[in-house]
N, C-alpha and C positions, 0 to 999 in steps of 0.2 A: 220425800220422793226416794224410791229405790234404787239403786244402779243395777239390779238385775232388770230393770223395766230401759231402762237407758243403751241407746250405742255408742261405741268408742273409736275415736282414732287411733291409728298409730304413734301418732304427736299427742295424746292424754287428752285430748278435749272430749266433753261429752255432749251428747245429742240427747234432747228430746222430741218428739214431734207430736203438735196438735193441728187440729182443724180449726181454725177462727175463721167463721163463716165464709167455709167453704174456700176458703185458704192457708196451706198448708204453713205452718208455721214451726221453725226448728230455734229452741230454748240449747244456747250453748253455755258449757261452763268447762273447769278443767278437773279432771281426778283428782278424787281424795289422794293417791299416791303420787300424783304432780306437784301436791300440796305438800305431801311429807317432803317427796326429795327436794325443793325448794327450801325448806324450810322456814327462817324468820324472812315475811316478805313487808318489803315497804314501800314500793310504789308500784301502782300499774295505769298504762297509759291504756284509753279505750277511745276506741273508734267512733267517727261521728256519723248522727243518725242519718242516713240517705246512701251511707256506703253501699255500693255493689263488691261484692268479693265472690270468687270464684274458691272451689273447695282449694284446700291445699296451699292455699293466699294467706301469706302476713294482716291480722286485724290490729295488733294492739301488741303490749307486750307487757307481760311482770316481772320485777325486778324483787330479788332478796337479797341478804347479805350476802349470798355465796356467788350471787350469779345474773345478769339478765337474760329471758328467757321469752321467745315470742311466744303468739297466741297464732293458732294459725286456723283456718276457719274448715269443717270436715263437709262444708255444702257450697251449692251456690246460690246467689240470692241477694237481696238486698236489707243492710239493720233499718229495721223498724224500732229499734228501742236499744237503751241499755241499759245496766244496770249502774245508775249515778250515785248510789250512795257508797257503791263496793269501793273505789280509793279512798274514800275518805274510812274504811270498816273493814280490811282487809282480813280482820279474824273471823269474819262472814265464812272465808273460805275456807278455814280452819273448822269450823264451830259446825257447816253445814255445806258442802262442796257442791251439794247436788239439788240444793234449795236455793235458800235466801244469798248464797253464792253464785248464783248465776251470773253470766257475764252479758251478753247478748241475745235477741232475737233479730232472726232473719226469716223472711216470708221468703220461703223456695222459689226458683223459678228453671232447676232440674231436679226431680226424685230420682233420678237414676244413678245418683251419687252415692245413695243412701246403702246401697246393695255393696258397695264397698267396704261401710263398719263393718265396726267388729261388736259381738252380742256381748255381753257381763261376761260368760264363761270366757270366751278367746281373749278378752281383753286381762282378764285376770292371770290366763296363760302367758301372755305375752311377759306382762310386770314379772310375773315370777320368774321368766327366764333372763331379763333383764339384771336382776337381785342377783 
């Protein structure tokens, strides 16, 4: 997958959004640049399935050597799924941030949240002025 096709928060988490039958569904994970500044990571706690979270909400949290760092969620909605193999495989998120790193899906139940990302370019803006 591309991060120019992806939205981004402010807190580095990324958005995808599909239609599964005729319900809107957003594929979360965190930047490839969340992943650098974290760097060696060893545990992440993830959320269990049935949560409702509200955009902007505490889901889970990753932990590296330098630092614990939450996950924080850019929708509202409820998980439908997560991704169970990623703490046991955390170079997943090294290796692929925006693939087989995915962290959660949540089936929306606001779109209007969505108009608040940020596209690939703003979000790259942002990192860079971060740096």
């Amino acid at each position: 997958m591309k991060p120019e096709e992806l939205l981004f928060s402010e807190t580095h988490e990324w958005v995808r959004i599909e239609d599964a039958d005729g319900v809107k569904v957003a594929t979360i994970g965190i930047s490839a640049f969340a992943v650098e500044l974290l760097t060696d990571l060893v545990f992440m706690e993830l959320p269990p399935v049935g949560k409702h979270v509200a955009a902007g909400e505490e889901f889970g949290e990753v932990e590296s050597v330098k630092a614990v760092s939450p996950m924080y969620s850019p929708v509202d909605g409820e998980i439908i799924e997560v991704n169970r193999e990623l703490p046991d495989q955390l170079e997943m998120l090294n290796q692929d941030p925006y693939g087989a790193g995915w962290i959660v899906k949540i089936r929306l139940t606001d779109e209007t949240v969505l108009s608040k990302l940020m596209d690939f370019g703003a979000y790259q803006k942002q990192c860079a002025e971060a740096e």
